[in-house]
HTML snippet that shows the backbone in 3Dmol.js (N, CA, C, O; Angstrom):
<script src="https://3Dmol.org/build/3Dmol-min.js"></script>
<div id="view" style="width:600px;height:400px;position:relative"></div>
<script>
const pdb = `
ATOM      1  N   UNK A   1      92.765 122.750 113.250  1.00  0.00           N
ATOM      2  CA  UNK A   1      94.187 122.787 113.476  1.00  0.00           C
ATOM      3  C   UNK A   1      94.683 124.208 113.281  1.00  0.00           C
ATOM      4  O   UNK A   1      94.079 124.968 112.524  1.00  0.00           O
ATOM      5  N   UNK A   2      95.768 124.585 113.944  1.00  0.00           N
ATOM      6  CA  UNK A   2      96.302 125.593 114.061  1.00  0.00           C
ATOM      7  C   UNK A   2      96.813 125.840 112.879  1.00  0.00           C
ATOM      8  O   UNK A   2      97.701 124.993 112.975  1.00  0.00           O
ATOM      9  N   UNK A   3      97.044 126.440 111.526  1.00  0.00           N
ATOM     10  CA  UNK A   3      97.605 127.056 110.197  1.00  0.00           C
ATOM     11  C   UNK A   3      97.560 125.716 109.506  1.00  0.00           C
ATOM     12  O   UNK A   3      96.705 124.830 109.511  1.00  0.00           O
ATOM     13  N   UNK A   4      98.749 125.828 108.901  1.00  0.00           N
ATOM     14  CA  UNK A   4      98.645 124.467 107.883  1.00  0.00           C
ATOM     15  C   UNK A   4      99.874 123.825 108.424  1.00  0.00           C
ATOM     16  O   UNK A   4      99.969 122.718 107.893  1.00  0.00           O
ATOM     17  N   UNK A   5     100.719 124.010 109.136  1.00  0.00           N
ATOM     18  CA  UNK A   5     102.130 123.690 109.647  1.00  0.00           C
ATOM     19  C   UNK A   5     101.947 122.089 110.297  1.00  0.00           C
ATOM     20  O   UNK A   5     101.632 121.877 111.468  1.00  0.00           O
ATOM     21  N   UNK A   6     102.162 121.244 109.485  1.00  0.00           N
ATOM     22  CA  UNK A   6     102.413 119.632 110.287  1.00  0.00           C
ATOM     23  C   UNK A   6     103.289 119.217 110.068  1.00  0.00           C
ATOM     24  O   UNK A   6     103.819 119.389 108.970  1.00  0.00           O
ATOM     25  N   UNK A   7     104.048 118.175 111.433  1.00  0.00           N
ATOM     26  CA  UNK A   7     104.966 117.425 111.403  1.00  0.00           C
ATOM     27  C   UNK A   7     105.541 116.381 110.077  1.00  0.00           C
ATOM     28  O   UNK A   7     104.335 116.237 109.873  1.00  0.00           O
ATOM     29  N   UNK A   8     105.838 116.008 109.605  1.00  0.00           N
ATOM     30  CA  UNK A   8     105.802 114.481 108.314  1.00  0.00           C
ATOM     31  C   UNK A   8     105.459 114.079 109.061  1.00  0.00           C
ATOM     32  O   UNK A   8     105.467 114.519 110.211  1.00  0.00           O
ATOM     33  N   UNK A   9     104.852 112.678 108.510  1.00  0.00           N
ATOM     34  CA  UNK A   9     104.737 111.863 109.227  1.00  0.00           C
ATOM     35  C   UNK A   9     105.450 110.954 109.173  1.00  0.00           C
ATOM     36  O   UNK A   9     105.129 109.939 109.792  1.00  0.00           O
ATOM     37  N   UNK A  10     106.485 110.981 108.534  1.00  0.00           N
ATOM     38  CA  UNK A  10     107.389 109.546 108.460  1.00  0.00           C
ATOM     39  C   UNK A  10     108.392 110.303 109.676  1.00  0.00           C
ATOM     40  O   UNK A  10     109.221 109.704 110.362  1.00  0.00           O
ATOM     41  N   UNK A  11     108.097 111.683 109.735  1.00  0.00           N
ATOM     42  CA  UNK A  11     109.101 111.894 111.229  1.00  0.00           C
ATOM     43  C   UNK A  11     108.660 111.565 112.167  1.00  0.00           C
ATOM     44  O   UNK A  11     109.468 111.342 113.069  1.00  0.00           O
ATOM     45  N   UNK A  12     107.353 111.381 112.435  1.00  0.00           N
ATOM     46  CA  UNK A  12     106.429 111.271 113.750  1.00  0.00           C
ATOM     47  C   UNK A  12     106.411 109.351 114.052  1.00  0.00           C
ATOM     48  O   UNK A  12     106.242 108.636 115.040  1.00  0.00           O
ATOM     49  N   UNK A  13     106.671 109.135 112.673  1.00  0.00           N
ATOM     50  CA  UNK A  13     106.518 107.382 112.801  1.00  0.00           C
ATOM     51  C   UNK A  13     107.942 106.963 113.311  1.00  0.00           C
ATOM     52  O   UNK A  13     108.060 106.232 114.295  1.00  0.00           O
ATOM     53  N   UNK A  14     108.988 107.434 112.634  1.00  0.00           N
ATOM     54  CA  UNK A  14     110.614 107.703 113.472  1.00  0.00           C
ATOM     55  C   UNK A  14     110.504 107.593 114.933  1.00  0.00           C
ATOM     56  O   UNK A  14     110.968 106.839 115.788  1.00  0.00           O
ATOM     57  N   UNK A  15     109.836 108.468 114.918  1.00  0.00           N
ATOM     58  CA  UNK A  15     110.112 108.846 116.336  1.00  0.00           C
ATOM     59  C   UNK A  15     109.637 107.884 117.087  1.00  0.00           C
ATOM     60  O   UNK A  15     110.372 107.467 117.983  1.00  0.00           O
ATOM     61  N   UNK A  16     108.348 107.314 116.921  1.00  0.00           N
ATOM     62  CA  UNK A  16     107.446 106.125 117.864  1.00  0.00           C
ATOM     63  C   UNK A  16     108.633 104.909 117.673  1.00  0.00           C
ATOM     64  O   UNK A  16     108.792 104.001 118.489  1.00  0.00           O
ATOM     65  N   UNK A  17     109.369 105.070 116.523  1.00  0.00           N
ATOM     66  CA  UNK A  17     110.378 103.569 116.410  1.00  0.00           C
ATOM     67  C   UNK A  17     111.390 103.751 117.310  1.00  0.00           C
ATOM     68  O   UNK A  17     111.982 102.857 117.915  1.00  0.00           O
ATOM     69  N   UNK A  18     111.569 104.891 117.383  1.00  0.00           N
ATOM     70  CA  UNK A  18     112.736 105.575 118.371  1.00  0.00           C
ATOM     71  C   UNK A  18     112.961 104.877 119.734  1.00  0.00           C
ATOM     72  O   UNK A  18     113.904 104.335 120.312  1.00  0.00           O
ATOM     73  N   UNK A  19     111.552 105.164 120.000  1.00  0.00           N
ATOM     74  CA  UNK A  19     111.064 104.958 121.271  1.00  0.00           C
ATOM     75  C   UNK A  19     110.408 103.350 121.811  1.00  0.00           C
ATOM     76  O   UNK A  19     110.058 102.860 122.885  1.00  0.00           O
ATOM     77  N   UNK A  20     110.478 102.967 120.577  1.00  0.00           N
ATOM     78  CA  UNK A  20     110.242 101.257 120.896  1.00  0.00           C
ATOM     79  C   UNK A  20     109.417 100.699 120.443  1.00  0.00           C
ATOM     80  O   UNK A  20     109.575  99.480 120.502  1.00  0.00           O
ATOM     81  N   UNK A  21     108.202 101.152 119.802  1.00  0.00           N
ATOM     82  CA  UNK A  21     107.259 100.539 119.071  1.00  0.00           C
ATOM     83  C   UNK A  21     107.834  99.908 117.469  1.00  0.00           C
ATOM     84  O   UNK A  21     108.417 100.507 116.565  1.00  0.00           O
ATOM     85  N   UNK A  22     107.370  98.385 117.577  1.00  0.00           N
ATOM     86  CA  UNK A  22     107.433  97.988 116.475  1.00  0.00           C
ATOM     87  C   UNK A  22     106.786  98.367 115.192  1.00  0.00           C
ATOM     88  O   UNK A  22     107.229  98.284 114.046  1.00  0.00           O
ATOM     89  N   UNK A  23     105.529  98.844 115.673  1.00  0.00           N
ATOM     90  CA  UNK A  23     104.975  99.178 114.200  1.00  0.00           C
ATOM     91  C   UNK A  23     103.642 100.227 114.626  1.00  0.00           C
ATOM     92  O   UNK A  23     102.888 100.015 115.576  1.00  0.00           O
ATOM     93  N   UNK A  24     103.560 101.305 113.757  1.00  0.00           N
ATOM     94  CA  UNK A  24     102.679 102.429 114.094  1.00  0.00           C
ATOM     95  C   UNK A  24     101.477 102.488 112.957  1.00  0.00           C
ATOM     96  O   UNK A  24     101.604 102.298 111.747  1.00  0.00           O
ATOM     97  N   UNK A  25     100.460 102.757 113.581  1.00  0.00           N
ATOM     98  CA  UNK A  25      99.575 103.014 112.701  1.00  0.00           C
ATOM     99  C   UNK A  25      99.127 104.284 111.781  1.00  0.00           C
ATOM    100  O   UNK A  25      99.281 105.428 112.209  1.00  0.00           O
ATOM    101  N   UNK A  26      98.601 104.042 110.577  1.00  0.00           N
ATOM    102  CA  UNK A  26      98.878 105.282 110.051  1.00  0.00           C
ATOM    103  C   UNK A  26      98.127 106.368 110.681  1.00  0.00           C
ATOM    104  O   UNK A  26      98.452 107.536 110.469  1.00  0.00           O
ATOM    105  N   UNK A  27      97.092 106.046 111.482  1.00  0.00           N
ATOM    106  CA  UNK A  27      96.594 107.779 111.863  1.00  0.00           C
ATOM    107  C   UNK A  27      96.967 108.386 113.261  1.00  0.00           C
ATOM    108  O   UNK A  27      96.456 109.139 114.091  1.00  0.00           O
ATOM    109  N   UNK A  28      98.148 107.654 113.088  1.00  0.00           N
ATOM    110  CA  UNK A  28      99.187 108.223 114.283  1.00  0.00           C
ATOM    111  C   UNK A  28      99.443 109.955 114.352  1.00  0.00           C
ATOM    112  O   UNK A  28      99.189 110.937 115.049  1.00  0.00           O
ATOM    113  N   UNK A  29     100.036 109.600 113.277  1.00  0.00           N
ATOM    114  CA  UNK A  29     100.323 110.876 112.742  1.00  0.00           C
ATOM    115  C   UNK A  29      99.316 112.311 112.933  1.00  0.00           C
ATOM    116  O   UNK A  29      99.500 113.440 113.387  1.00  0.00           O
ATOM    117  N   UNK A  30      98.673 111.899 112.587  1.00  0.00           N
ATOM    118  CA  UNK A  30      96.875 112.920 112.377  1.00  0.00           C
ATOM    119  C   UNK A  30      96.636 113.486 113.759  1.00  0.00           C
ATOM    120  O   UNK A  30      96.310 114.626 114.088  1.00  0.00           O
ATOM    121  N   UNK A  31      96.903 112.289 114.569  1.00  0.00           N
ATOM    122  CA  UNK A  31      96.704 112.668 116.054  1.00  0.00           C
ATOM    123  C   UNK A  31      97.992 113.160 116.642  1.00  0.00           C
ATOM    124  O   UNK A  31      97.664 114.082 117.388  1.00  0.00           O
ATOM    125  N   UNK A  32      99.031 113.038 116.673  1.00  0.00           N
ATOM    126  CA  UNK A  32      99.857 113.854 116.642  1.00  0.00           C
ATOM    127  C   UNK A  32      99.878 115.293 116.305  1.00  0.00           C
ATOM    128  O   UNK A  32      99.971 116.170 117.164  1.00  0.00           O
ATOM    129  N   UNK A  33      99.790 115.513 115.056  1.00  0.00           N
ATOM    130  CA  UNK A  33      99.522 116.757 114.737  1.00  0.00           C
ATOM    131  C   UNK A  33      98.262 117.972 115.801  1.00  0.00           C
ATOM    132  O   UNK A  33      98.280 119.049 116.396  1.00  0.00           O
ATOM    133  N   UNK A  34      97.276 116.785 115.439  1.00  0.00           N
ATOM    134  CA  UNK A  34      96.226 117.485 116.416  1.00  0.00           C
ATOM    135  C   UNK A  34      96.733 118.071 117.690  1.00  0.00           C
ATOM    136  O   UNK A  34      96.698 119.245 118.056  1.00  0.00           O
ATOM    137  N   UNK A  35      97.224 116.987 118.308  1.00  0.00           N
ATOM    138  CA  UNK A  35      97.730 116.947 120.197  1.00  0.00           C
ATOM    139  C   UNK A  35      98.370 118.213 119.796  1.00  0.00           C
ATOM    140  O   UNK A  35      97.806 119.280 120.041  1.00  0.00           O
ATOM    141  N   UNK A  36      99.372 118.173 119.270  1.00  0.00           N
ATOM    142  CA  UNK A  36     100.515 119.363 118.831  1.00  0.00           C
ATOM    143  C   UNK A  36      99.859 120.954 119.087  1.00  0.00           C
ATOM    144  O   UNK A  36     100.315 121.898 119.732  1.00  0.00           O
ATOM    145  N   UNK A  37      98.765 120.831 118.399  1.00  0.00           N
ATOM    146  CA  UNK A  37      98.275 121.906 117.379  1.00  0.00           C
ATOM    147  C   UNK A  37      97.263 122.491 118.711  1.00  0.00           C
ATOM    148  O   UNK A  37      96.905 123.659 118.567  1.00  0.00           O
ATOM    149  N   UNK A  38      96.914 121.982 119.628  1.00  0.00           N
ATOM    150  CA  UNK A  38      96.634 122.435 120.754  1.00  0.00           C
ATOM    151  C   UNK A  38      97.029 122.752 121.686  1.00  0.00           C
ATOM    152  O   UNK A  38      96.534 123.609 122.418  1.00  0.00           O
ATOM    153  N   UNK A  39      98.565 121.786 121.976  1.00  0.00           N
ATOM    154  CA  UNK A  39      99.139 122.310 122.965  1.00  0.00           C
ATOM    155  C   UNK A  39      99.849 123.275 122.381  1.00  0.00           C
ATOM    156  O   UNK A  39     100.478 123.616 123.383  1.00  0.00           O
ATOM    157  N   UNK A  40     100.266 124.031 121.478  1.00  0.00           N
ATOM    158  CA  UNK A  40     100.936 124.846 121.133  1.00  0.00           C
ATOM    159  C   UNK A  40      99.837 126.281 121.377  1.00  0.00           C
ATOM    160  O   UNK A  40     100.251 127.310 121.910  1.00  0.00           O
ATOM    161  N   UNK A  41      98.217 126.093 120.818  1.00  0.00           N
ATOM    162  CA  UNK A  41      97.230 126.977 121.529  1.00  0.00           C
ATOM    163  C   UNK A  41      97.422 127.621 123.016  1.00  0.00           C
ATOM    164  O   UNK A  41      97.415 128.806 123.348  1.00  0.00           O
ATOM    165  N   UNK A  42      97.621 126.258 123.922  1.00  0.00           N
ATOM    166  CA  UNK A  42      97.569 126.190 125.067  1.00  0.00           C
ATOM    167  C   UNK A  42      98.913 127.659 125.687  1.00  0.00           C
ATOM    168  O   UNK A  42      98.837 128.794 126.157  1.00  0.00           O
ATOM    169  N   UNK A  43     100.046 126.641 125.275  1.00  0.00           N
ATOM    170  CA  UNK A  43     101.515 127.645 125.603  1.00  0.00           C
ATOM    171  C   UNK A  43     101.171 129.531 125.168  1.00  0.00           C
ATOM    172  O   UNK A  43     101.623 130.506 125.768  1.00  0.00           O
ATOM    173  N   UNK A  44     100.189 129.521 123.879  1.00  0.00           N
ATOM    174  CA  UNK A  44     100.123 130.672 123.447  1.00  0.00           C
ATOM    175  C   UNK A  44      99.144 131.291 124.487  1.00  0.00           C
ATOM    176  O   UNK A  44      99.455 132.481 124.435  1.00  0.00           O
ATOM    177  N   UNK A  45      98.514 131.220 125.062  1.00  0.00           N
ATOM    178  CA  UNK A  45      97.417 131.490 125.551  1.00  0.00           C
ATOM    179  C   UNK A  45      98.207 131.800 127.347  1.00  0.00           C
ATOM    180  O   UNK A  45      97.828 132.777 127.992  1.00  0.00           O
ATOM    181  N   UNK A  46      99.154 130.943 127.854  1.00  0.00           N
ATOM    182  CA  UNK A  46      99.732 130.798 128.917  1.00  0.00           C
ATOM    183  C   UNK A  46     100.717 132.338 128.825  1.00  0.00           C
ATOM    184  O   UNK A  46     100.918 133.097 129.773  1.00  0.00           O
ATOM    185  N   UNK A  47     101.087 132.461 127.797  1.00  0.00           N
ATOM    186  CA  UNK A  47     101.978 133.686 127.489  1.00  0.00           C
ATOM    187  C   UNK A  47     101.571 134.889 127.276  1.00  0.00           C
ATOM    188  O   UNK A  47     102.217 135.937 127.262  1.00  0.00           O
ATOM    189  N   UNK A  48     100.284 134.667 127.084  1.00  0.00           N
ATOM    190  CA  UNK A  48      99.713 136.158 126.561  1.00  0.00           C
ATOM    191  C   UNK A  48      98.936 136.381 128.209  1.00  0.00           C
ATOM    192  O   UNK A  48      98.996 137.544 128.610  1.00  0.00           O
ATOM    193  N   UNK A  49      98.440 135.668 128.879  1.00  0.00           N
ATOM    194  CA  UNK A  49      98.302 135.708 130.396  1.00  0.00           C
ATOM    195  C   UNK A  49      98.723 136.430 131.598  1.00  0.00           C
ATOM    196  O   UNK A  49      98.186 136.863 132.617  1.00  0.00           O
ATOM    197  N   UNK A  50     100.354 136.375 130.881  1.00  0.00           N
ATOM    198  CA  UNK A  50     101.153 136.814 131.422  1.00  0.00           C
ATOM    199  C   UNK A  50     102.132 137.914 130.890  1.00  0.00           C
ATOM    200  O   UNK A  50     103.272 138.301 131.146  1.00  0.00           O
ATOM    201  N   UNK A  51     100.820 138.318 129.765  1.00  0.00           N
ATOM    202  CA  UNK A  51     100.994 139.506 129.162  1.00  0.00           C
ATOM    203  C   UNK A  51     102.741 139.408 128.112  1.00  0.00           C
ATOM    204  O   UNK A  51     103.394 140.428 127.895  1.00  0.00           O
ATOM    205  N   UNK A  52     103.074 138.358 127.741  1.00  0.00           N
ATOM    206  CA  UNK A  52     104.382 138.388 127.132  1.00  0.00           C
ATOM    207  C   UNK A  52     104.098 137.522 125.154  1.00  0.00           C
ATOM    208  O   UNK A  52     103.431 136.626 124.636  1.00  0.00           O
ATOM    209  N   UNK A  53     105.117 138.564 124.759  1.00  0.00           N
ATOM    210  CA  UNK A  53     104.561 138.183 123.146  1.00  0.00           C
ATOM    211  C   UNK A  53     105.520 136.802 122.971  1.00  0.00           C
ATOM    212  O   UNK A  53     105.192 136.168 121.968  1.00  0.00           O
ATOM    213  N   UNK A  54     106.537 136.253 123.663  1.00  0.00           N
ATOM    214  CA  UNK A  54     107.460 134.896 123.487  1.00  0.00           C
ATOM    215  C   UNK A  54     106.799 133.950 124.617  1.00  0.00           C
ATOM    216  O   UNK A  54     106.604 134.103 125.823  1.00  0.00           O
ATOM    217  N   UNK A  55     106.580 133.067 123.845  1.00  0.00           N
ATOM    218  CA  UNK A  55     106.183 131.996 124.635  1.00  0.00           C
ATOM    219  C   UNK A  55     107.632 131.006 124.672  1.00  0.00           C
ATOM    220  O   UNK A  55     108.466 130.535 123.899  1.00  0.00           O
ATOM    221  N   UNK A  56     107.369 131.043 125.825  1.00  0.00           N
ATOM    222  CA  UNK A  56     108.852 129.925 126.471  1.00  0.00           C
ATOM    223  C   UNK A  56     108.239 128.475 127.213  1.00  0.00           C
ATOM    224  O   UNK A  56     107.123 127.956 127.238  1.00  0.00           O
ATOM    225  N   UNK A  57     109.595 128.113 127.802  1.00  0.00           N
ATOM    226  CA  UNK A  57     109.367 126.608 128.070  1.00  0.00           C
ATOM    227  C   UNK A  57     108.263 126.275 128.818  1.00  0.00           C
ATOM    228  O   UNK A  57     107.357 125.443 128.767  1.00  0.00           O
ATOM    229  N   UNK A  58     108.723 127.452 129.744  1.00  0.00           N
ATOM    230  CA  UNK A  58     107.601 127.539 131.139  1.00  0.00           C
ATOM    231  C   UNK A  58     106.029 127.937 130.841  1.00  0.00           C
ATOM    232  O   UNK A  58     105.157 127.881 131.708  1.00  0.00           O
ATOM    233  N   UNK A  59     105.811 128.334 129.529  1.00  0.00           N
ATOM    234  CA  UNK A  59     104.358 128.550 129.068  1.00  0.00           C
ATOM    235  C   UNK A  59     103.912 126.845 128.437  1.00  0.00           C
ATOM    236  O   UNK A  59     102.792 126.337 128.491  1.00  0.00           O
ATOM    237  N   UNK A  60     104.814 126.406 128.025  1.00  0.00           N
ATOM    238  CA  UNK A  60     104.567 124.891 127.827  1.00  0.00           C
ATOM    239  C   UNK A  60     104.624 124.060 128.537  1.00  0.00           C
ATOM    240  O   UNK A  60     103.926 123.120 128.156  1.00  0.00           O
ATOM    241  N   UNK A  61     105.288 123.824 129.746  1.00  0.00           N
ATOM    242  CA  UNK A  61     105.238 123.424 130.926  1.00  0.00           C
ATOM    243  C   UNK A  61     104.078 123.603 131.734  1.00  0.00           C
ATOM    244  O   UNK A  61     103.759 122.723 132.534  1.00  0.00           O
ATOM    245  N   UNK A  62     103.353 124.746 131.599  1.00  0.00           N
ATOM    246  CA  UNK A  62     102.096 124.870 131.948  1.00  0.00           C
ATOM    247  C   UNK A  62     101.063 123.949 131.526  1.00  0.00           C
ATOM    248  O   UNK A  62     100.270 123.423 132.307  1.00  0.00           O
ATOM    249  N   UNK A  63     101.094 123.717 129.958  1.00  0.00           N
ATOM    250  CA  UNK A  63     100.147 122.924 129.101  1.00  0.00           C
ATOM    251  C   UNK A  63     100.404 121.295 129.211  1.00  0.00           C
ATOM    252  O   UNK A  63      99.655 120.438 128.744  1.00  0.00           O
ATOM    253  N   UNK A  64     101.279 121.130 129.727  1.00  0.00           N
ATOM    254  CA  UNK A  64     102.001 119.760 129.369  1.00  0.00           C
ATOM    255  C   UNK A  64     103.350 119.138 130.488  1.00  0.00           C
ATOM    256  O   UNK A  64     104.521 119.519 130.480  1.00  0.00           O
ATOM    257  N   UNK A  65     102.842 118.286 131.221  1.00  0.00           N
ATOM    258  CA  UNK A  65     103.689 117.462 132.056  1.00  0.00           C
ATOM    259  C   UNK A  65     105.104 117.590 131.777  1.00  0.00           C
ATOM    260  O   UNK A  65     104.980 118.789 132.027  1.00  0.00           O
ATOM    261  N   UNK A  66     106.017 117.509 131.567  1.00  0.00           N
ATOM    262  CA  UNK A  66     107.216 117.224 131.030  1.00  0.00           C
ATOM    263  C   UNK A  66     107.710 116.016 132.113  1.00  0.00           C
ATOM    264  O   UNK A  66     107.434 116.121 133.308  1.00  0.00           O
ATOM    265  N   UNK A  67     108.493 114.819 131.563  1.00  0.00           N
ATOM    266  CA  UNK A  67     108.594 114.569 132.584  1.00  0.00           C
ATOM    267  C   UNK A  67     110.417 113.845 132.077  1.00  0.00           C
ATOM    268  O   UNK A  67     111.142 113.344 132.936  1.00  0.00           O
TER     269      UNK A  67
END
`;
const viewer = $3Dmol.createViewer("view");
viewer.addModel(pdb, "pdb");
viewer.setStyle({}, {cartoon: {color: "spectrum"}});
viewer.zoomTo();
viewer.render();
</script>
């Protein structure tokens, strides 16, 4: 994983309730973080490509569907 920087996980479990799931499992979270912790690699890597030290939307948009 990228530094030590993770989401809570009671925010990440929020959020799945948010969105409609009745009930989340605990290594939700873990994988979350992970997914995170790569696509954030990804955006960094998209930015430096293009030779720029701020990675913006459009470097994450690269890594990741938005939809």
């Amino acid at each position: 994983m990228v530094g030590k920087t993770k989401l809570p996980k009671a925010s990440i479990i929020r959020l799945f309730k948010e969105a409609g799931a009745e009930r989340v499992s605990g290594d939700v979270a873990d994988a979350v973080n992970k997914i995170l912790a790569e696509i954030a690699k990804g955006a960094v890597k998209a930015a430096k490509a293009e030779k720029k030290k701020t990675v913006s939307a459009a470097n994450l948009k690269m890594v990741v569907v938005v939809t």
